[in-house]
C-alpha positions in Angstrom: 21.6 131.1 189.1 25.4 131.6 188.6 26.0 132.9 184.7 29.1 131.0 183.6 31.7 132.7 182.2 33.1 132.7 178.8 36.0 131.2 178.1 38.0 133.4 176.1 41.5 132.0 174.5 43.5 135.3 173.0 46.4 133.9 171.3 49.6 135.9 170.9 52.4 135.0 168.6 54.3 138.2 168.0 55.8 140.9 170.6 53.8 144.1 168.1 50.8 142.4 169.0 51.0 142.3 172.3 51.7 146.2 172.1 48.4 146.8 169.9 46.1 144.3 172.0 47.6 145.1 175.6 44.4 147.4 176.2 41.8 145.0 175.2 43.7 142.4 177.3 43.4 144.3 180.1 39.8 145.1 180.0 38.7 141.1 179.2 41.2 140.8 182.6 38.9 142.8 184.6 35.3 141.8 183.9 33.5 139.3 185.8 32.1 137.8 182.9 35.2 136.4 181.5 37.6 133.6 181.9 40.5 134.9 180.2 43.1 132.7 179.1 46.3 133.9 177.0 48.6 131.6 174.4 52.1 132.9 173.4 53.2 130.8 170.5 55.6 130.6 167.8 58.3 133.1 166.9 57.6 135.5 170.4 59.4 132.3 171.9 62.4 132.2 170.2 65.5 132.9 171.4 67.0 134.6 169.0 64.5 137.7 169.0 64.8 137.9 173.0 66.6 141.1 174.5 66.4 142.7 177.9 63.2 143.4 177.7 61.6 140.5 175.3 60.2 138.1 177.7 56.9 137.9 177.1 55.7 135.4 179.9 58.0 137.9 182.3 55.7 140.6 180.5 52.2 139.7 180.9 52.3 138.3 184.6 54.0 141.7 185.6 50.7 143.5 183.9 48.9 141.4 186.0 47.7 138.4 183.6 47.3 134.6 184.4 46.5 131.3 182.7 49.1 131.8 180.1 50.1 128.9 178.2 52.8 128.1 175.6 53.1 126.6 172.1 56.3 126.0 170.2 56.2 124.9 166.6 58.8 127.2 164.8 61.4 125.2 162.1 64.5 127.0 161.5 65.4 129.1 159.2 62.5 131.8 157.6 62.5 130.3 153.5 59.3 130.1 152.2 59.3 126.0 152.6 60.2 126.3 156.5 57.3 128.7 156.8 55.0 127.0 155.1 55.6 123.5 157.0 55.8 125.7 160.5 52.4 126.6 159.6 51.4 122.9 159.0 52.8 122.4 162.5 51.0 125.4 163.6 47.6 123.2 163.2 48.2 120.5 165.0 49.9 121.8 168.0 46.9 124.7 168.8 44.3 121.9 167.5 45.6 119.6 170.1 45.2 122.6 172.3 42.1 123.9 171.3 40.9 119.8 171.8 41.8 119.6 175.6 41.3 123.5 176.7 37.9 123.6 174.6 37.3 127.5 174.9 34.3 129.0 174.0 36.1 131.8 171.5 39.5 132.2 170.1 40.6 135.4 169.5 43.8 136.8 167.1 45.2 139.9 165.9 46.4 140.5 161.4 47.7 138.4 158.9 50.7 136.5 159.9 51.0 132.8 158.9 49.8 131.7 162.7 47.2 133.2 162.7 45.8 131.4 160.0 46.5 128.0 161.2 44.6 129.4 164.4 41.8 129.9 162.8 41.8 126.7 161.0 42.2 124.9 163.6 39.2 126.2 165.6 37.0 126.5 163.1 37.5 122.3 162.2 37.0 122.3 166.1 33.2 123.9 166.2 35.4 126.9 168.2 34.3 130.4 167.2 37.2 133.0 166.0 37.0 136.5 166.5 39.1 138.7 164.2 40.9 142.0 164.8 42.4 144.1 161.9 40.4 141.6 159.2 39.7 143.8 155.6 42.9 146.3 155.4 44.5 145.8 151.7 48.5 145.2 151.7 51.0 143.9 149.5 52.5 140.3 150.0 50.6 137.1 151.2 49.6 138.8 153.9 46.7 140.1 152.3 45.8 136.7 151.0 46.2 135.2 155.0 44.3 138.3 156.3 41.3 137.1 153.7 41.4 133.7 154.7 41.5 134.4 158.4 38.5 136.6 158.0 36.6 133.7 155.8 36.8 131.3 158.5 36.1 133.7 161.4 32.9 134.6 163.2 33.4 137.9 164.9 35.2 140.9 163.1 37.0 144.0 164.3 38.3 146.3 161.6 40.7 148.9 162.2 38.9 151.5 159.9 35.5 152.3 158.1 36.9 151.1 154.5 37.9 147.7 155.6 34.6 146.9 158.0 32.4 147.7 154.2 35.3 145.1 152.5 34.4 142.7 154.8 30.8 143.0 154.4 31.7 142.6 150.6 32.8 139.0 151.4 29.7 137.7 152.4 30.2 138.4 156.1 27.2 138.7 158.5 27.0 142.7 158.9 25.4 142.2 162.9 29.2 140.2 163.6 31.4 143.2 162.0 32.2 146.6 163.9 34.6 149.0 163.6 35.3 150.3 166.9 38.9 151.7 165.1 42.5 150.5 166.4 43.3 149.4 169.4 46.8 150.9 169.2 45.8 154.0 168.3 43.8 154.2 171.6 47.3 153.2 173.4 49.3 156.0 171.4 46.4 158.7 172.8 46.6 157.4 175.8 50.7 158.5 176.4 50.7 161.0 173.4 51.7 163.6 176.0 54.5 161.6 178.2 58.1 162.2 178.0 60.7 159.9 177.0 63.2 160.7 179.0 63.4 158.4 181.5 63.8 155.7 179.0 67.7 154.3 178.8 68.6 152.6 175.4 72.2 152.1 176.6 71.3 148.7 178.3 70.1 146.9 175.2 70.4 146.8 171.3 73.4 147.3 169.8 75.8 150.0 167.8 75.3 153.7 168.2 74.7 155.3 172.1 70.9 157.6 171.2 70.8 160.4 173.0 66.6 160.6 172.7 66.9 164.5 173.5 68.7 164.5 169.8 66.9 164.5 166.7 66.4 160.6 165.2 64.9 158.5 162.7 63.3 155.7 163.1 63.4 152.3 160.9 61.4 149.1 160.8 62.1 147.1 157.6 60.3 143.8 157.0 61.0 141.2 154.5 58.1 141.0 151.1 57.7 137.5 150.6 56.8 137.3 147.2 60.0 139.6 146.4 62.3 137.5 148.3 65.1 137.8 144.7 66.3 141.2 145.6 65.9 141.4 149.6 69.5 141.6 150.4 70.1 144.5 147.6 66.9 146.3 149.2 68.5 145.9 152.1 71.7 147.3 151.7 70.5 150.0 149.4 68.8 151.1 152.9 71.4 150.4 154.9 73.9 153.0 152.9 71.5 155.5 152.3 70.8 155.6 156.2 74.2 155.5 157.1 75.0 158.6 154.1 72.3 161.0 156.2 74.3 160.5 159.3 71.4 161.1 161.5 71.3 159.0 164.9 68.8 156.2 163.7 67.2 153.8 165.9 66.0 151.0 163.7 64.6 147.6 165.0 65.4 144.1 163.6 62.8 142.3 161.3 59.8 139.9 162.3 59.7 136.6 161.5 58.9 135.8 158.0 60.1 134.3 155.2 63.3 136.2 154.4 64.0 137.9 157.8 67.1 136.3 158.0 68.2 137.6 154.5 67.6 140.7 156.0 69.5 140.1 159.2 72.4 139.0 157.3 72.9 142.3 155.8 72.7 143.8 158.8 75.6 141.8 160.6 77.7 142.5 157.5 77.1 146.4 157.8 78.0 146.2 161.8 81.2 144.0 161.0 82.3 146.5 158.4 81.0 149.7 159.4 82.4 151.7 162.5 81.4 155.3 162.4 77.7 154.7 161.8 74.7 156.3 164.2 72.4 153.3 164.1 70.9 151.7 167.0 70.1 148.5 166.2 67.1 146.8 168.8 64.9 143.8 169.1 62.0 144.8 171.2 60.4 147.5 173.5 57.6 147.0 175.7 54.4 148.8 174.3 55.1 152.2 176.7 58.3 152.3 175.3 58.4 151.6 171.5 55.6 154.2 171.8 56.9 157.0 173.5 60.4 156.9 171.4 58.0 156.7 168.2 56.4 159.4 168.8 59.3 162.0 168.7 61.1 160.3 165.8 62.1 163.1 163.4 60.7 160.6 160.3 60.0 157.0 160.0 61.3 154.9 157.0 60.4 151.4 156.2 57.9 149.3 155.6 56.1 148.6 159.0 52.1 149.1 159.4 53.3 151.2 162.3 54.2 153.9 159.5 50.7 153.8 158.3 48.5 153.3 161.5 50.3 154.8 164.5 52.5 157.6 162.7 49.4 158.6 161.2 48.0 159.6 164.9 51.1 161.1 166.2 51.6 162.9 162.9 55.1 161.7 162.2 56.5 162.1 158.8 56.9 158.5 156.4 58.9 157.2 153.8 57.5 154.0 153.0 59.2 151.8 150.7 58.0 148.8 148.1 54.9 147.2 148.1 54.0 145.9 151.9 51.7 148.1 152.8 50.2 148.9 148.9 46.8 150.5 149.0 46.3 150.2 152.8 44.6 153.4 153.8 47.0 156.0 154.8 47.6 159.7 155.6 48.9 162.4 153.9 51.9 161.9 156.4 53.0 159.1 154.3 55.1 159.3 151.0 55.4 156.0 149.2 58.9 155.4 147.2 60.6 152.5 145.3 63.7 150.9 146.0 65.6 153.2 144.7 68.4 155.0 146.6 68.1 158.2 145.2 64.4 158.4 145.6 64.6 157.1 149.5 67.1 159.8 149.8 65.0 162.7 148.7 61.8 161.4 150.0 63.9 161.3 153.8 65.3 165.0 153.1 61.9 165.9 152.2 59.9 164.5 155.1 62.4 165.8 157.8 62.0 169.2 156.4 58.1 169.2 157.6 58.9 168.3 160.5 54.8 166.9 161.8 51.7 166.8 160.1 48.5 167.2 161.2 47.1 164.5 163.2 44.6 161.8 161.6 41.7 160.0 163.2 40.9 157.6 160.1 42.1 155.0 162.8 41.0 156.2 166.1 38.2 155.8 168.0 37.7 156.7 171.9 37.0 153.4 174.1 38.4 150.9 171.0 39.7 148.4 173.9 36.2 148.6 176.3 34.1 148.3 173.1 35.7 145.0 171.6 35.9 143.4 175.2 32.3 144.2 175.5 31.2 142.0 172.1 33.5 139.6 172.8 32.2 139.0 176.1 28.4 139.4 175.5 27.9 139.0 171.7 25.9 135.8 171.0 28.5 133.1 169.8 27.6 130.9 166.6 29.5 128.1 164.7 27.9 127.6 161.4 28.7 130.3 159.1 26.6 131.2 155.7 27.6 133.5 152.8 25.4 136.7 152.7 24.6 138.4 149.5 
């Protein structure tokens, strides 16, 4: 008797997660026991955050991926009222989806507004969810969408010890949550020892030419959505005090959320008005890339989970800023500050002086990828969920 496969539908609607999920992709790709399908939705379809290398249909049929499908349902603009009605569109484009396709698990990545309505959708649809990165604590909505998802999931993959015991908290089944640690982190040991040097920044981004052989920071800086009054004064207050250290800076525009374009705005202003700055500003870099320019980055300064997950492996020195990533577990690599110029300023000079850390394991595991396509692809499915005590 032929065993038929399971139809897995792994939806993707940003370019990071792509990055942190490329290795799990890959290894549903190459069992026997899968029927992989991919959907790239949302804002990793817009125009506006394309560059040279930020195609990511282009991206995942050169790695070797088919059956990729795509969903558009983005309003314009990133207020909190276009967010939350592109999330209301959200649900009825992958529910109409989800009705025709009719996989036998859906499977997404965090917290973002999309991924929600992808759970809500296939959970009204009798469609299983599985969850990656469900139970980390943050600041903004996030957390509260990161909950949410995990409530109307089935299968959960935590990142780290600490958040697979929260999730058991909230009355999830312990046989359907694992920790087999961070995918990423398994990508980032994977190149740890590569050089960037082949890798030429000159044909995209914008602003100031890196030489990579030169010491650099790095900056990603995301918009807080509950703190949306004083964005563009965060903003700027980051933008001067990088431009004051003048040290080349490679810093990468924000995601999509409510008030990226507040943040965008002040940086047009700074590259209208400021000539003899060192920043390079850049949309995207495949996985490889982002990772291997990361990892010799004299300090990283922002906001960005990659501060707190993949810095911690690589050992790279962080100044975080405000209250995204409050109380998610961290290193000693990472010093939190306010937004306050004078404390970013010393936190910076500070963290450059040390130089590296030690590395941290609190998110790595070895064979994260194999281990999560293995459940997903053998784990008995269910639909009705029950609180357990």
């Amino acid at each position: 008797m032929i065993q038929k496969k399971r139809k897995i539908c792994f939806i993707i609607t940003s370019f990071i997660h792509y990055s942190r999920n490329l290795l799990i992709l890959k290894e549903l790709n190459n069992r026997d026991d899968v029927d992989l399908h991919i959907v790239i939705a949302g804002a990793v379809l817009l125009p506006k955050y394309a560059s040279k290398y930020a195609n990511i249909k282009d991206m995942l049929e050169r790695d070797g991926f088919k059956n990729i499908y795509e969903i558009h349902f983005n309003l314009e603009g990133s207020s909190t009222i276009t967010q939350a009605k592109t999330a209301g569109l959200a649900v009825i484009e992958f529910s109409t989806f989800f009705h025709y396709w009719k996989p036998d698990l859906v499977v997404l990545r965090g917290d973002r507004y999309e991924g929600l309505a992808v759970a809500m959708s296939a959970a009204y649809l009798n469609i299983p969810v599985a969850h990656i990165e469900g139970g980390d604590v943050s600041g903004t909505i996030d957390e509260s969408v990161r909950h949410a998802i995990t409530k109307l999931s089935h299968i959960h993959f935590a990142t780290n010890e600490p958040a697979r015991e929260r999730i058991i908290r909230m009355g999830e089944d312990p046989e359907y949550v694992f920790n087999f640690g961070s995918p990423e982190i398994e990508i980032i040991h994977n190149i740890a020892k590569n050089k960037n040097n082949n890798i030429d920044l000159s044909q995209t981004g914008s602003g100031y030419n890196i030489n990579l052989g030169d010491d650099y920071l790095m900056v990603m800086y995301h918009p807080v959505t509950s703190e949306l009054k004083n964005l563009k004064s965060n903003t700027k207050i980051l933008l001067d005090t990088i431009y004051e250290f003048n040290i080349p800076t490679i810093w990468f525009w924000p995601n999509y959320d409510a008030g990226s374009e507040e943040i965008s705005h002040e940086i047009r202003i700074f590259k209208d008005e400021v000539v003899d700055h060192k920043i390079k500003f850049m949309r995207y870099l495949p996985p490889y890339k982002f990772l291997a320019i990361l990892k010799d980055a004299r300090c990283f300064v922002g906001n960005s989970s990659a501060g707190i997950k993949e810095c911690s492996y690589l050992g790279i020195p962080v100044v975080n800023i405000g209250k995204r990533q409050n109380n998610r577990l961290s290193s000693e690599n990472v010093v939190h500050v306010e937004h306050n110029k004078e404390d970013i300023k010393k936190a910076i000079n500070n963290q450059i002086k040390k130089r590296r850390y030690p590395l941290s394991d609190i998110y790595y595991s070895p064979d994260t990828s194999k281990n999560i396509a293995e459940k997903l692809a053998t784990i008995d499915l269910y639909i009705q969920k029950s609180f357990r005590d």
